[in-house]
C-alpha positions as CSV (number, residue, x, y, z in Angstrom):
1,X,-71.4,-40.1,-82.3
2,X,-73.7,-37.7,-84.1
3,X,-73.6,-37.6,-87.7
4,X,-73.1,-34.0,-87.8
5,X,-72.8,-32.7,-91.3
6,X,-71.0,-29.9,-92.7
7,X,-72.9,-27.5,-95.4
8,X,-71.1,-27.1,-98.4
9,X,-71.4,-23.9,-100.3
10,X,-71.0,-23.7,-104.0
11,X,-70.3,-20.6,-106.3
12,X,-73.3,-20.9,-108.3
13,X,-72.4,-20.5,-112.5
14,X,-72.0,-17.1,-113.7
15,X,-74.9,-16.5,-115.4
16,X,-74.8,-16.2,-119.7
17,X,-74.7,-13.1,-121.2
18,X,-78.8,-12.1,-121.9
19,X,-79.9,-11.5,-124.9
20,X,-82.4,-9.0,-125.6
21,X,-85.5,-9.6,-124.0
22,X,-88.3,-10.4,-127.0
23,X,-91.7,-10.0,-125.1
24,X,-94.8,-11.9,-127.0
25,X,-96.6,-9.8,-129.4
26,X,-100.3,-8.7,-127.8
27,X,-103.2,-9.8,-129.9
28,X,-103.5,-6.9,-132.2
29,X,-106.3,-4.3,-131.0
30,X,-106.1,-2.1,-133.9
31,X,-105.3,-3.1,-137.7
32,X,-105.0,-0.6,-140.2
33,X,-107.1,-1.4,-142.8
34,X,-106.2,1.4,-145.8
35,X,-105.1,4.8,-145.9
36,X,-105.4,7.4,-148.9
37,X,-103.5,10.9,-149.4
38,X,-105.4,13.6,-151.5
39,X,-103.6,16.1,-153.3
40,X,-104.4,19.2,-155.2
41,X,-104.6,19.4,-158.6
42,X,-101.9,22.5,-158.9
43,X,-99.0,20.9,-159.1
44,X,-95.9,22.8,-159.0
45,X,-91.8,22.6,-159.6
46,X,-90.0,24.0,-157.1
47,X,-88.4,26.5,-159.2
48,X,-91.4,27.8,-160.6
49,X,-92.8,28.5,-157.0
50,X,-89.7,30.3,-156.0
51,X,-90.3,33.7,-157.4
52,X,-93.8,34.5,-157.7
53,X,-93.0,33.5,-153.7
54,X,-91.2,36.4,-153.5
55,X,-93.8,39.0,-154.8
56,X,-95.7,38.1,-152.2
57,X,-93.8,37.6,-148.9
58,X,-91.0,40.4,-149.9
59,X,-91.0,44.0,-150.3
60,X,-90.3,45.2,-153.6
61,X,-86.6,45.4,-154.4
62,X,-85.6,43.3,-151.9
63,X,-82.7,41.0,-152.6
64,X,-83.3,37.5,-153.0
65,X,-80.3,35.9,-152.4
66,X,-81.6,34.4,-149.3
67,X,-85.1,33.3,-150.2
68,X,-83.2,31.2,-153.5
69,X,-81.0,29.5,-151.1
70,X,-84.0,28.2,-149.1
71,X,-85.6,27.1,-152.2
72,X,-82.7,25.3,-153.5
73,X,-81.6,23.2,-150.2
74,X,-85.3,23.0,-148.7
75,X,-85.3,18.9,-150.6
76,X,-88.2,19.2,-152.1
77,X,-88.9,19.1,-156.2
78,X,-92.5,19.7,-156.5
79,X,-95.6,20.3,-154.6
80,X,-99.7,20.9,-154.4
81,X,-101.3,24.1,-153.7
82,X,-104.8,24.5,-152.9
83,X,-105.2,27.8,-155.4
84,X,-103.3,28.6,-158.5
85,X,-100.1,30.4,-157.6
86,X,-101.3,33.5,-159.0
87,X,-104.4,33.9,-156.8
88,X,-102.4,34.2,-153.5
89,X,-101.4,37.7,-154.5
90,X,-105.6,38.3,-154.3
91,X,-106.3,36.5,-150.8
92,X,-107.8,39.6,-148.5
93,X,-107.9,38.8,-144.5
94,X,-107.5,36.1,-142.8
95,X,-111.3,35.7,-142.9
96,X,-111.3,35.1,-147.0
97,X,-108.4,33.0,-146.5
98,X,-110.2,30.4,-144.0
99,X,-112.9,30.4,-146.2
100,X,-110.9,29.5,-148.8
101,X,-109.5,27.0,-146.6
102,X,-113.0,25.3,-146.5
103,X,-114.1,25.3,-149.3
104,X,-111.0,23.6,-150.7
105,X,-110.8,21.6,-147.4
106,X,-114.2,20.2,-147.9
107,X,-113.3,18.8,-151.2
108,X,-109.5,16.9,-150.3
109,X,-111.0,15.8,-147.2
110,X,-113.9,13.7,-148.9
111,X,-111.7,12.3,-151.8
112,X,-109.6,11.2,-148.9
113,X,-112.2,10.0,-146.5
114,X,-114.2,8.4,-149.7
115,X,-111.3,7.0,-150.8
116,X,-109.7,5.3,-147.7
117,X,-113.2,3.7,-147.1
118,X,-113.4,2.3,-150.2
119,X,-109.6,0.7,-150.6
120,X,-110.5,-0.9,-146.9
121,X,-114.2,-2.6,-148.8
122,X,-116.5,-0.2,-146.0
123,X,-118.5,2.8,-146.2
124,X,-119.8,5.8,-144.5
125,X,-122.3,3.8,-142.2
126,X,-119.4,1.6,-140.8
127,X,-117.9,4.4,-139.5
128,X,-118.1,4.8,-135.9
129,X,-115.5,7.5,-134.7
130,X,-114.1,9.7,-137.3
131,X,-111.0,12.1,-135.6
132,X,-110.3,15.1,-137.9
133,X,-107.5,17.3,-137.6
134,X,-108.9,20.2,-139.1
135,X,-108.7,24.3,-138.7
136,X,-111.0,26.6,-137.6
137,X,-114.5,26.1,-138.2
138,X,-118.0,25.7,-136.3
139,X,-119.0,23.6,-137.2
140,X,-116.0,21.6,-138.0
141,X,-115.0,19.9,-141.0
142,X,-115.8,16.8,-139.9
143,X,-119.5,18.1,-139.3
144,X,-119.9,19.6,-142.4
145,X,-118.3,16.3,-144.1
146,X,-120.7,13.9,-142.6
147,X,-124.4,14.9,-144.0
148,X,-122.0,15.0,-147.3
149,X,-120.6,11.6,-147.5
150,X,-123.6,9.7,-145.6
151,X,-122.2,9.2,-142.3
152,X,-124.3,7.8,-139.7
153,X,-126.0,10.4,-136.8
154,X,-124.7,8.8,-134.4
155,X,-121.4,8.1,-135.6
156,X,-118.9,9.7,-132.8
157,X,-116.4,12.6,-134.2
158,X,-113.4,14.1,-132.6
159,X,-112.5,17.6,-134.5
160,X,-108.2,18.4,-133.8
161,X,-106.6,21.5,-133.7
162,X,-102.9,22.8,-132.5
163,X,-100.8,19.1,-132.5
164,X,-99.4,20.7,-136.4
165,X,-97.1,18.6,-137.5
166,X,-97.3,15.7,-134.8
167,X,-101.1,14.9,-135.5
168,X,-100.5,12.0,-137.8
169,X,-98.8,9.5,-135.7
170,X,-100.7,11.1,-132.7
171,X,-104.2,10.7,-134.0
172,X,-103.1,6.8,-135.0
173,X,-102.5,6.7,-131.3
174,X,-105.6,8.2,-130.2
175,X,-107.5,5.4,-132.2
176,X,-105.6,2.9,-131.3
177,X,-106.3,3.9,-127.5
178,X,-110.1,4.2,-128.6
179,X,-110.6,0.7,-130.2
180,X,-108.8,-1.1,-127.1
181,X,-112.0,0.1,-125.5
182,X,-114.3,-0.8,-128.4
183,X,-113.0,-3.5,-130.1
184,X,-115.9,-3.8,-132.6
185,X,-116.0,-0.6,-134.1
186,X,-114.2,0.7,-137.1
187,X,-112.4,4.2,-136.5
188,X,-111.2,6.8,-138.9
189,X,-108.6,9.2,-138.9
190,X,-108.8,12.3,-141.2
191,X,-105.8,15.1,-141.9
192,X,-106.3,18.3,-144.2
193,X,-103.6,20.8,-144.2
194,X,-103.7,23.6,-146.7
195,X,-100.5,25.0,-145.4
196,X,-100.0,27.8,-148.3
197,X,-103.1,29.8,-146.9
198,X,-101.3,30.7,-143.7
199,X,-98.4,32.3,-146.2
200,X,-97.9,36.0,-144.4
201,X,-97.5,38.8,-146.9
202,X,-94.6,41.2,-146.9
203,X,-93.3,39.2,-144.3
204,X,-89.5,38.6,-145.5
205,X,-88.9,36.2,-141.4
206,X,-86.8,33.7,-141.8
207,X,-89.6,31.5,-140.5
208,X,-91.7,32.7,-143.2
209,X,-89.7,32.1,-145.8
210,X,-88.8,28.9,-144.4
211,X,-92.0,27.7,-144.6
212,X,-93.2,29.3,-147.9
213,X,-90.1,27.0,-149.4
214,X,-91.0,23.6,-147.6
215,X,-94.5,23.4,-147.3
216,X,-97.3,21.9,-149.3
217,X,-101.0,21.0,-149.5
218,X,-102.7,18.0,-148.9
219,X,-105.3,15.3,-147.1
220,X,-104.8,11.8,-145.8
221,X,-106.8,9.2,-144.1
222,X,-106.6,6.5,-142.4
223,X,-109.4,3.8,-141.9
224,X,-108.5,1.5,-138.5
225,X,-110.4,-1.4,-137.0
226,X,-110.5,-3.1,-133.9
227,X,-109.6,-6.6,-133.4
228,X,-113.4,-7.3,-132.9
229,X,-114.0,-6.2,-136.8
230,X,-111.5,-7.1,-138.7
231,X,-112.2,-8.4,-142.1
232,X,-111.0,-9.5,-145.0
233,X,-109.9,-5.9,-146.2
234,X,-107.9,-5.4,-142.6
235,X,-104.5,-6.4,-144.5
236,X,-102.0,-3.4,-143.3
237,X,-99.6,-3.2,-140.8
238,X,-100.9,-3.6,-136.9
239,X,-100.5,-1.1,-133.9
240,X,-98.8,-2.5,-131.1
241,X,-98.4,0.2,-128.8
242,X,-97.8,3.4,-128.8
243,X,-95.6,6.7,-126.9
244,X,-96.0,10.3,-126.5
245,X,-93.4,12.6,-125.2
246,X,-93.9,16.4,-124.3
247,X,-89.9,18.6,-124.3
248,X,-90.4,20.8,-121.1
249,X,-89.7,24.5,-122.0
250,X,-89.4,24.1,-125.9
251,X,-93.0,25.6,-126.1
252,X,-91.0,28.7,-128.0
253,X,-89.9,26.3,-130.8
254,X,-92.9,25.4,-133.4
255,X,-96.1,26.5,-134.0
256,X,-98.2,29.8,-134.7
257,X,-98.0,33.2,-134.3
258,X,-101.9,33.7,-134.7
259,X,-102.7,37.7,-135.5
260,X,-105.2,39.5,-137.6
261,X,-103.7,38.5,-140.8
262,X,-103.8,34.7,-139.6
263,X,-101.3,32.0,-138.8
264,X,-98.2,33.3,-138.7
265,X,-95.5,30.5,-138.6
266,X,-92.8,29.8,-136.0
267,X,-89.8,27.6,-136.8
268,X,-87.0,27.8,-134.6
269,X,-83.7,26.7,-136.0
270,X,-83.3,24.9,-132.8
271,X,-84.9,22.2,-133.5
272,X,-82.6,20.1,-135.1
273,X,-80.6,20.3,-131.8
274,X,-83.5,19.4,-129.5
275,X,-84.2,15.9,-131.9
276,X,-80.0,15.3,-131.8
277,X,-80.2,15.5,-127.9
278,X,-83.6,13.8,-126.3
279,X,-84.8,12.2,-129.5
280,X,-82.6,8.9,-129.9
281,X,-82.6,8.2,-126.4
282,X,-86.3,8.3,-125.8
283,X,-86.8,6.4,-128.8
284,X,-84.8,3.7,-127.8
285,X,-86.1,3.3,-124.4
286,X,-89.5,2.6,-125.6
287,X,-88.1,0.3,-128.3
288,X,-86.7,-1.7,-125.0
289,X,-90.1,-1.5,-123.5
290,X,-90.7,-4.3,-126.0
291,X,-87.5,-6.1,-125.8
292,X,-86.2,-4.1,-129.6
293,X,-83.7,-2.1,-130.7
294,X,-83.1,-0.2,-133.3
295,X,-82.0,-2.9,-135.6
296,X,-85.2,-4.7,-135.2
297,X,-86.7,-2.1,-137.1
298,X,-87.0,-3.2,-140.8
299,X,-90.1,-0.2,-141.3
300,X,-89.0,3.6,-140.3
301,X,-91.9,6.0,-141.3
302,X,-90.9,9.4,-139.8
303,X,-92.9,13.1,-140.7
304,X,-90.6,14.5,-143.3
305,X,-90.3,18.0,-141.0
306,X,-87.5,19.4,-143.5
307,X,-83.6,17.7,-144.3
308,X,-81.9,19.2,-141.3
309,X,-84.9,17.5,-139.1
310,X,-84.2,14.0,-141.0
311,X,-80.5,14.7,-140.7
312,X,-80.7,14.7,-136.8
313,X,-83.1,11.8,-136.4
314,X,-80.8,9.6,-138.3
315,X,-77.8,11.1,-136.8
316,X,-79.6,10.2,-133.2
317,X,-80.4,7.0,-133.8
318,X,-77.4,6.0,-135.7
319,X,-79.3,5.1,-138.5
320,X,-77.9,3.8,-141.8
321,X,-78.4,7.0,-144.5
322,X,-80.8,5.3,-146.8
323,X,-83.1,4.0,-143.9
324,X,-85.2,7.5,-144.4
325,X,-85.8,7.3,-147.8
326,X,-89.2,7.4,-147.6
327,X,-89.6,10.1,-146.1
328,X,-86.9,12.1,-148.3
329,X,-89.0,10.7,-150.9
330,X,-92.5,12.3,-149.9
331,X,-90.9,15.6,-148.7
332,X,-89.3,15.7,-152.6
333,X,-92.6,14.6,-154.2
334,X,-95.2,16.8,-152.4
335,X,-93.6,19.3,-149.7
336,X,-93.6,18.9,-146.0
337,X,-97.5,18.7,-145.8
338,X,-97.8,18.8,-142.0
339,X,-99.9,16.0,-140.3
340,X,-100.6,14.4,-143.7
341,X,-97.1,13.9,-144.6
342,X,-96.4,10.9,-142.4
343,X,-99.5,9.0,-143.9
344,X,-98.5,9.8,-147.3
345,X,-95.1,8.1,-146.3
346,X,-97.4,5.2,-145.0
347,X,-99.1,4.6,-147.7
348,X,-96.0,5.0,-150.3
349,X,-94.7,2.5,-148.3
350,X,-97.6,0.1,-148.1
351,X,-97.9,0.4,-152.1
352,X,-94.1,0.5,-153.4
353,X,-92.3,-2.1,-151.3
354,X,-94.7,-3.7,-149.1
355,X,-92.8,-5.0,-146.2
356,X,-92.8,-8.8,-145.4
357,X,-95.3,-10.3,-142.5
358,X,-94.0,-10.1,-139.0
359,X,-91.5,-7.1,-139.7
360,X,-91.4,-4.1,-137.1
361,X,-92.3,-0.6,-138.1
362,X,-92.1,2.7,-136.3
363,X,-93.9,5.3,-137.5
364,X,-92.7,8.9,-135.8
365,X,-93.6,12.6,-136.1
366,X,-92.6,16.1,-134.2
367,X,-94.6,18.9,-133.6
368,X,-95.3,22.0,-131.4
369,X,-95.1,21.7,-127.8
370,X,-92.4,20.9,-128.8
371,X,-93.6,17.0,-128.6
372,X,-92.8,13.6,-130.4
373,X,-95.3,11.0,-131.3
374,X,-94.0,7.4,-131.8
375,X,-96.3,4.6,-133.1
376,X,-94.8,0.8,-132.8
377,X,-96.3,-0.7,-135.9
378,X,-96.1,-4.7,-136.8
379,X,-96.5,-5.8,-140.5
């Protein structure tokens, strides 16, 4: 008789819920080392900026009811102008005004630069990129900064124009990007924005006003090293990876208006509504690129773009109402100061309440394009 035998199928288990999938940290290819914010030395209230404001951007007579209004809700309390308030009223073309820009550039960009290198224990010579996000100028401001401050010939540089409020977090990424290829070198980032020069006169927009009650002046940078030169003075947070994402047709939303008598500003109010509908969603996709959500995230630096902007990224993410703070903070203390305004967050961060080793960070900006920038940052 053959032993014939009969297969028996079994139901395998059902499987466990999964948890979310933690991937294994990379080695770290870029450490930030320090970063430094510059501000003017004209500091202003808020209220005191609110009228002599209107002499310049309003025709005579014109009521006011609407300019106060911005003043009042724009959340901020003080903030740093590049020139004495009274001196806009004497600005000529947009010529004098980008010289002024310059000359006052020059100045906040080496405290910042000089700065930032010394907090990290380097100087000049170690630099070997330096990326500025600068205006216009041939040569640039990083050109004209590096004969200044004793940078070496041969040191690389990388002059930025047109990312606005985006090129913080988006220049971190580009260095990070650049020291996965050269893991020995030490690279630089560099932000000046003297956003009150681009001011339009007797121009009573609601974009102009807008920005005329939110914006300040300032410069920031950031000294970041590869994982092939990191030293003792390497203590900040790392870069893990990074994200950039371009809004198809929003091109009409941010930016400038750029005309005889400068930069003229666009702000459209539907921003808010763009970052309520793509914003969350992309963010948390990358966050599951790395097996996070958002409640792994004990670090949120995010650009301070205004309080409606900061209203609809917590709103998208379903944040808790206190988990921008920082970035209420900075826009209170100093004005929305463009790229510069997410470092300054950084480095209030770094300094107040230095988070504990091994916690997650994203650091986040919007700009014109209309575009987001996220940096996954690991402390």
């Amino acid at each position: 008789m053959n032993d014939m035998r009969v297969p028996v199928i079994v139901d395998p288990a059902p499987s466990p819920p999964t948890a979310p999938r933690r991937t294994t940290v990379p080695p770290a290819a870029t450490t930030i080392a320090a970063v430094r914010t510059a501000l003017p030395p004209h500091r202003y209230a808020q209220d005191d900026l609110t009228e002599p404001i209107g002499d310049l951007c309003l025709p005579p007579g014109a009521d006011r009811a609407v300019l106060r209004r911005l003043h009042a809700s724009a959340g901020v309390r003080t903030r740093h102008l590049a020139l004495p308030i009274e001196r806009y009223a004497h600005l000529g073309d947009f010529g004098q005004s980008n010289d002024t820009w310059l000359a006052a550039g020059l100045e906040l960009g080496e405290e910042a630069l000089t700065g930032a290198l010394q907090a990290a224990g380097l100087g000049p010579a170690d630099v070997d990129l330096l990326v500025c996000i600068t205006g216009v100028a041939a040569p640039s401001l990083d050109a004209r900064l590096a004969g200044r401050i004793g940078l070496r010939p041969d040191a690389k540089r990388l002059p930025v124009f047109g990312l606005g409020c985006v090129a913080g977090a988006a220049g971190l990424a580009r260095i990070h990007d650049y020291l996965r290829g050269h893991p020995d070198d030490t690279a630089v980032l560099l932000t000046v924005e003297l956003c009150s020069l681009t001011l339009q006169k007797r121009d009573d927009s609601r974009a102009n006003l807008v920005a005329g009650a939110l914006f300040g002046d300032g410069a920031a940078a950031l000294v970041a090293r590869g994982s092939g030169s990191v030293g003792p003075g390497a203590a900040g947070p790392s870069v893990v990876a990074t994200r950039s994402r371009l809004y198809p047709d929003t091109e009409q939303l941010l930016g400038w208006d750029i005309r005889a008598s400068g930069f003229r500003v666009v702000i459209d109010a539907g921003v808010p509504g763009i970052v309520r509908e793509h914003f969350g969603r992309h963010l948390r996709a990358f966050l599951a690129e790395h097996g996070l959500t958002t409640d792994d995230i004990g670090t949120w630096l995010c650009h301070p773009g205004g309080p409606r902007v900061l209203t609809a990224v917590t709103d998208s993410l379903g944040l808790p109402g206190d988990a921008l703070d920082s970035a209420r903070c900075s826009l209170a203390t100093a004005g929305n100061m463009s790229s510069v305004s997410v470092l300054h967050v950084l480095q209030n961060t770094w300094e107040s309440r230095r988070p504990e080793p091994g916690t997650w960070g994203l650091l986040m900006a919007m700009g014109p394009g209309f575009c987001s920038e996220l940096v996954l940052l690991r402390w």
